[in-house]
Z-matrix of the N, CA and C atoms (Angstrom, degrees):
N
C 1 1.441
C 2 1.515 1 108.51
N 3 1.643 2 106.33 1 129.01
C 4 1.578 3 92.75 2 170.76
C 5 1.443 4 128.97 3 -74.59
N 6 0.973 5 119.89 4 129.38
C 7 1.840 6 114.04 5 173.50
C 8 1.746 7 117.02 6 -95.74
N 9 1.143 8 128.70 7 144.16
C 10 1.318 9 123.30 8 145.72
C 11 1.186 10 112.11 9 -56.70
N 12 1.669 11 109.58 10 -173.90
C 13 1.510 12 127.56 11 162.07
C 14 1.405 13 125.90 12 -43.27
N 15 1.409 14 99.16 13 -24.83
C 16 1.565 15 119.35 14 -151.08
C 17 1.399 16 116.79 15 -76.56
N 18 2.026 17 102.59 16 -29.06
C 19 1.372 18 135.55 17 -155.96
C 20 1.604 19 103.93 18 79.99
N 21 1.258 20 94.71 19 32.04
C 22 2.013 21 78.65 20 -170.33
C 23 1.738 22 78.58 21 -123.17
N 24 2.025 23 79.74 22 163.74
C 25 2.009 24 98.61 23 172.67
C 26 1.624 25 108.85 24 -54.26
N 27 1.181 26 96.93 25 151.04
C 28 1.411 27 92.20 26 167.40
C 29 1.368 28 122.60 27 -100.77
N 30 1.609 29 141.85 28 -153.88
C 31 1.741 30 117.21 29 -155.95
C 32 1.441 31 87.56 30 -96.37
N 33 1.846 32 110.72 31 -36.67
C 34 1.334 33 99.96 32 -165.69
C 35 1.607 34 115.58 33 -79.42
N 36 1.277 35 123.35 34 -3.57
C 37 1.818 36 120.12 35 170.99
C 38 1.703 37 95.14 36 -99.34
N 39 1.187 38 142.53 37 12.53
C 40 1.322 39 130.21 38 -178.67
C 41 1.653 40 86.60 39 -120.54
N 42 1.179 41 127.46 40 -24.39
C 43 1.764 42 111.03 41 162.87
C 44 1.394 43 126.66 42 -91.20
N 45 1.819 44 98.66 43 -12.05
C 46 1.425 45 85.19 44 168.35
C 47 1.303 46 110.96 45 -100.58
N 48 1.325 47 143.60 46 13.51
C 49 0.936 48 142.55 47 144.55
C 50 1.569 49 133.73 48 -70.10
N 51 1.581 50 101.91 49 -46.81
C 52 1.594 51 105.36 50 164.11
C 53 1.816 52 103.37 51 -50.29
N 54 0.872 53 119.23 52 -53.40
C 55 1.479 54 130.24 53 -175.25
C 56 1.438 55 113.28 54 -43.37
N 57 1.562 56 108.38 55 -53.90
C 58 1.460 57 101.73 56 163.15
C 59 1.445 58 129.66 57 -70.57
N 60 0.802 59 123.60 58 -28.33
C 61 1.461 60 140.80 59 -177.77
C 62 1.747 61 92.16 60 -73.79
N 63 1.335 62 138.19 61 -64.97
C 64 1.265 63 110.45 62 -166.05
C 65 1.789 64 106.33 63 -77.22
N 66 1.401 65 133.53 64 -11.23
C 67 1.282 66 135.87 65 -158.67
C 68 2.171 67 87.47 66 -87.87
N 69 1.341 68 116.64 67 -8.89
C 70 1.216 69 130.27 68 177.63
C 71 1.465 70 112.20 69 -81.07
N 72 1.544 71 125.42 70 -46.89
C 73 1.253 72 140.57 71 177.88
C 74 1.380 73 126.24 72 -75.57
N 75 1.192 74 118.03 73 -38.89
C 76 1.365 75 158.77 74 155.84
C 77 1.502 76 134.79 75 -28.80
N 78 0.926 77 152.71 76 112.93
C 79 1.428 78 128.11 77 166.21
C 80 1.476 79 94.50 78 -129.83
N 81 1.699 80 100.22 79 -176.94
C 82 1.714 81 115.65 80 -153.77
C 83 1.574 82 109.72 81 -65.45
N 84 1.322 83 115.06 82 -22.88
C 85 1.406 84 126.33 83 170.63
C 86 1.514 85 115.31 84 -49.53
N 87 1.259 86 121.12 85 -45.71
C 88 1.517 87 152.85 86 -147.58
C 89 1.707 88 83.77 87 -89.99
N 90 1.324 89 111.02 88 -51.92
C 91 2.034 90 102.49 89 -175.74
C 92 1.328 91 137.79 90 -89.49
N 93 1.535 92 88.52 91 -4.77
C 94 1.300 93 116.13 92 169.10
C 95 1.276 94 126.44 93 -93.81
N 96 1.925 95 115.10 94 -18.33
C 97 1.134 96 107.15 95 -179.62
C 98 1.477 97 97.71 96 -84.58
N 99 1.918 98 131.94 97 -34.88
C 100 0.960 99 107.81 98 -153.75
C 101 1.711 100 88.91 99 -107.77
N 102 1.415 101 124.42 100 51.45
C 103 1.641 102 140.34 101 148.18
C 104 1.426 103 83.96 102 -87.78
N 105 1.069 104 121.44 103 -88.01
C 106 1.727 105 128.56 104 -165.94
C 107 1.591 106 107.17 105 -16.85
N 108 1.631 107 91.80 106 -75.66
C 109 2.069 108 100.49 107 171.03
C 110 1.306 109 118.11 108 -19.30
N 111 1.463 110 107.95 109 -53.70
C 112 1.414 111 112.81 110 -172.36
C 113 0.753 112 120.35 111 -91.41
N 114 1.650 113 143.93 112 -20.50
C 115 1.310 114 152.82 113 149.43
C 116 1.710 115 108.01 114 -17.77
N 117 1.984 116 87.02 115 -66.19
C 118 2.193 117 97.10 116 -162.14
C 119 1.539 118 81.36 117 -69.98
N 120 1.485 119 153.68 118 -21.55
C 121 1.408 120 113.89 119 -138.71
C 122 1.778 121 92.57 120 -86.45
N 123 2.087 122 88.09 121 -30.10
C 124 1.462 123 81.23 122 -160.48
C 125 1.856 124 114.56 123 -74.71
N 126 1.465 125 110.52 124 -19.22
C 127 1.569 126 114.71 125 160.05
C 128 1.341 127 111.33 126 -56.81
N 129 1.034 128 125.25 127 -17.11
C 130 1.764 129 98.37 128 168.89
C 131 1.555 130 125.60 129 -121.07
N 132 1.481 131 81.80 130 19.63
C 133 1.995 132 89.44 131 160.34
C 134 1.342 133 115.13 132 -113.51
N 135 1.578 134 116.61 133 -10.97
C 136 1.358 135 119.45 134 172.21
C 137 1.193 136 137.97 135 -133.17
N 138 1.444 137 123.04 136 130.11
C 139 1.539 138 127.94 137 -164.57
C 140 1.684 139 115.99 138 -49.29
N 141 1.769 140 110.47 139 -173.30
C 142 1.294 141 107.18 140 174.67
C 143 1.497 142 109.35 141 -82.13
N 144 1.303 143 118.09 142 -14.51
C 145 1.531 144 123.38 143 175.51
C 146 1.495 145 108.31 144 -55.93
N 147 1.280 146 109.59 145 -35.18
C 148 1.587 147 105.19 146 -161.45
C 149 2.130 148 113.36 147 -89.15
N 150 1.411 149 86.41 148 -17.49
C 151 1.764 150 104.50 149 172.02
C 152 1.617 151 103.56 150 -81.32
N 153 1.043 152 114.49 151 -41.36
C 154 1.188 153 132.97 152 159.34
C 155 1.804 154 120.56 153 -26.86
N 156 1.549 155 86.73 154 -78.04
C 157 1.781 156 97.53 155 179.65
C 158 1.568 157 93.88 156 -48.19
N 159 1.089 158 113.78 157 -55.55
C 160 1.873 159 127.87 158 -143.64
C 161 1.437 160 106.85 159 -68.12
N 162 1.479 161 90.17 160 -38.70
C 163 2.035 162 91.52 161 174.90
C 164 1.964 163 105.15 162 -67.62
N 165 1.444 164 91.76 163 -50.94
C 166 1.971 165 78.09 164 -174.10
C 167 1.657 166 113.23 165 -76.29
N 168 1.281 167 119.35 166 -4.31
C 169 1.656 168 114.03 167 166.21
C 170 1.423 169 94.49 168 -56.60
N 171 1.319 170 112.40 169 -64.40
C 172 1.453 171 124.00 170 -157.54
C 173 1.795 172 108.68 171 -57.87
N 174 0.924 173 127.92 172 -52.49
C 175 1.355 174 137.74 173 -170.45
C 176 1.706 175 88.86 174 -66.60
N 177 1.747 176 125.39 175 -62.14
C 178 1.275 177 95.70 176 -177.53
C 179 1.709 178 124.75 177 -63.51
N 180 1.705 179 120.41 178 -8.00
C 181 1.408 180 100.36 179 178.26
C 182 1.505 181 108.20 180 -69.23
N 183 1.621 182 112.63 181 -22.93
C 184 1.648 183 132.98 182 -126.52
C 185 2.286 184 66.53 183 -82.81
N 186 1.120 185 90.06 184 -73.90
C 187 1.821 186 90.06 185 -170.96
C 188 1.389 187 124.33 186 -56.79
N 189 1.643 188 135.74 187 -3.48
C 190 1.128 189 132.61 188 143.74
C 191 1.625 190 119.62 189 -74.45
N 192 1.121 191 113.74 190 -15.13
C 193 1.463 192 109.24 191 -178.17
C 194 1.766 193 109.97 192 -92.71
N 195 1.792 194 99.78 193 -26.40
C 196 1.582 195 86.93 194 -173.98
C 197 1.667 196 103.59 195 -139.20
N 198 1.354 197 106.75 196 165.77
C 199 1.042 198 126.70 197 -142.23
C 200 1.687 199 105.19 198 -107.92
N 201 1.541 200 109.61 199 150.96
C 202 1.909 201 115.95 200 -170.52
C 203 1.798 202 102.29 201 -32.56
N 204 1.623 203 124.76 202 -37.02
C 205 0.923 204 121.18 203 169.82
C 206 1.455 205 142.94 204 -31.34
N 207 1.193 206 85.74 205 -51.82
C 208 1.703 207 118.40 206 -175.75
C 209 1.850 208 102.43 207 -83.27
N 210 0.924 209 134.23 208 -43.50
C 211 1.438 210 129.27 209 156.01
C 212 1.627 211 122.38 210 -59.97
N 213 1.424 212 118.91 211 -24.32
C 214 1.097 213 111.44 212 -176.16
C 215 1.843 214 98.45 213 -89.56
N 216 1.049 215 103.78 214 -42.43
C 217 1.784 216 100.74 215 172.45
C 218 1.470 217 112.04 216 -46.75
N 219 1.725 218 121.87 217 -46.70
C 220 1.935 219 110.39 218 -165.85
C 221 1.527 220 75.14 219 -83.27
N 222 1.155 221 153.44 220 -35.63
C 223 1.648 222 130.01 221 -160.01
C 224 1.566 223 95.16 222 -77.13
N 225 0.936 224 126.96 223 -32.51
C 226 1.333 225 107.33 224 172.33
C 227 1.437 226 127.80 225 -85.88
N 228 1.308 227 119.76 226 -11.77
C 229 1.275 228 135.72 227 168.60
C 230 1.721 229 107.00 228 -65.76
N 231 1.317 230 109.99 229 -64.61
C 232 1.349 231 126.45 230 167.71
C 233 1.524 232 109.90 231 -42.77
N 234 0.980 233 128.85 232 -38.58
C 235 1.792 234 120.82 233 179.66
C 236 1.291 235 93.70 234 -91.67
N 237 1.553 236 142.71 235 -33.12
C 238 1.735 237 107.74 236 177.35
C 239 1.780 238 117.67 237 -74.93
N 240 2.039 239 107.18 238 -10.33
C 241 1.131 240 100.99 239 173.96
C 242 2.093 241 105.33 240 -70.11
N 243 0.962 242 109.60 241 -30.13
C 244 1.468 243 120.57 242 -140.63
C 245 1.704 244 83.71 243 -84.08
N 246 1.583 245 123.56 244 -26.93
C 247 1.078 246 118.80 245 -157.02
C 248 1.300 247 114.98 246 69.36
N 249 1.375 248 120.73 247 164.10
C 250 1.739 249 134.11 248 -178.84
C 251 0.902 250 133.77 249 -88.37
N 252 0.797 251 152.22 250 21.85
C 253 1.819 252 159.45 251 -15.19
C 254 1.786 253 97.97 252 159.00
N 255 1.291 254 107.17 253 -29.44
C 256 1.290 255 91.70 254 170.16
C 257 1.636 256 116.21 255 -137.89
N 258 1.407 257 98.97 256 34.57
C 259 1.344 258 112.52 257 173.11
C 260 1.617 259 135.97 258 86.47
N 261 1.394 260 86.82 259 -15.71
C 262 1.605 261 99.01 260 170.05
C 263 1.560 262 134.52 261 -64.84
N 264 1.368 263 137.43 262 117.49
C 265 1.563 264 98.98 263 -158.25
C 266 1.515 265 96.60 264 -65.64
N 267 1.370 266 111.17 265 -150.76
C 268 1.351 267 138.30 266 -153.32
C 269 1.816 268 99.03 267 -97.92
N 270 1.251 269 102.55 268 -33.30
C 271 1.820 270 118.10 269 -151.19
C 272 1.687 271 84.05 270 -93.45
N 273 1.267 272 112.50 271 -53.42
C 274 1.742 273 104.50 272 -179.70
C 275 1.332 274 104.45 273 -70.75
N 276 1.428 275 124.03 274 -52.23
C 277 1.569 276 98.26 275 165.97
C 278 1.422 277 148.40 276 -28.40
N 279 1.607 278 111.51 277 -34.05
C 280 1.563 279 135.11 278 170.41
C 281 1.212 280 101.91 279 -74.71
N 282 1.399 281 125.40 280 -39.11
C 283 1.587 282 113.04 281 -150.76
C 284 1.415 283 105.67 282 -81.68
N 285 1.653 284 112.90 283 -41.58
C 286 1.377 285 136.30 284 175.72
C 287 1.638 286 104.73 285 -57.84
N 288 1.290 287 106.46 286 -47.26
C 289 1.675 288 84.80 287 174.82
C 290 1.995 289 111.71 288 -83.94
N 291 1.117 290 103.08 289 -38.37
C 292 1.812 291 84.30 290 172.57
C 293 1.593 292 112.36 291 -45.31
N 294 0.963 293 105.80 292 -41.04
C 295 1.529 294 106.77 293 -166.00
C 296 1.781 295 120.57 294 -72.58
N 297 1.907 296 100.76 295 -24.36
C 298 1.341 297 87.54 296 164.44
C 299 1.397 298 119.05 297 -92.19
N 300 0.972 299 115.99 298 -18.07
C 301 1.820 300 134.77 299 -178.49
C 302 1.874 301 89.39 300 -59.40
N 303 1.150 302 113.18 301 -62.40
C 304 1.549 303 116.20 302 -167.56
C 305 2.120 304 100.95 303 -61.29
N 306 1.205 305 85.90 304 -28.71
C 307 2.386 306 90.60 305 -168.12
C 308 1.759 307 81.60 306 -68.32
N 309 1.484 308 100.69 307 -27.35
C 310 2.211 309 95.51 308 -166.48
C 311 1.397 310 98.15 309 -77.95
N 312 1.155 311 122.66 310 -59.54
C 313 1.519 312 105.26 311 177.39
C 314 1.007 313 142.76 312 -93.12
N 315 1.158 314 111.26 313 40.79
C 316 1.503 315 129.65 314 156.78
C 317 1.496 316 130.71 315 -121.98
N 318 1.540 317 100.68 316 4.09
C 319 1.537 318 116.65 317 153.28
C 320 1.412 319 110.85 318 -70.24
């Protein structure tokens, strides 16, 4: 256990402990309902600007961490959800989007 000076827990072994202790009591129902909670509270304190920022933070960590690979797999995932609908197979669908996702981050 970590201690301060004090002999006492410190914040980060007294949260990771609360943490285990409720992830013990708990099941997936229990984190999901209060994901949900927090979902609406935080939609109605914040604009589309702020989903906004949060989606392109995320997309730029999402494309430094992974590679033309990893875009060509959800683009191809995404066209067997989307169906073929406009004739493209599935495999040029992936490749075409890795490839612009990869032309985007490397500007």
């Amino acid at each position: 256990m970590a201690q301060n000076n004090n002999g006492k827990m410190s914040r980060e072994e007294a949260g990771r402990m609360g943490g285990e202790a409720t992830a013990k009591n708990h099941d997936k129902d229990f984190y999901q309902e209060i994901g949900r909670k927090g979902g609406e509270a935080t939609s109605k304190s914040h604009d589309k600007e702020f989903y906004q920022e949060i989606g392109q933070k995320g997309g730029e960590a999402t494309s430094k961490s992974h590679g033309k690979e990893f875009y060509q797999e959800i683009g191809e995932k995404g066209g067997e959800a989307r169906g073929n609908s406009d004739g493209m197979s599935r495999e040029e669908a992936g490749r075409k989007g890795g490839e612009a996702r990869a032309r985007q981050r490397d500007k």
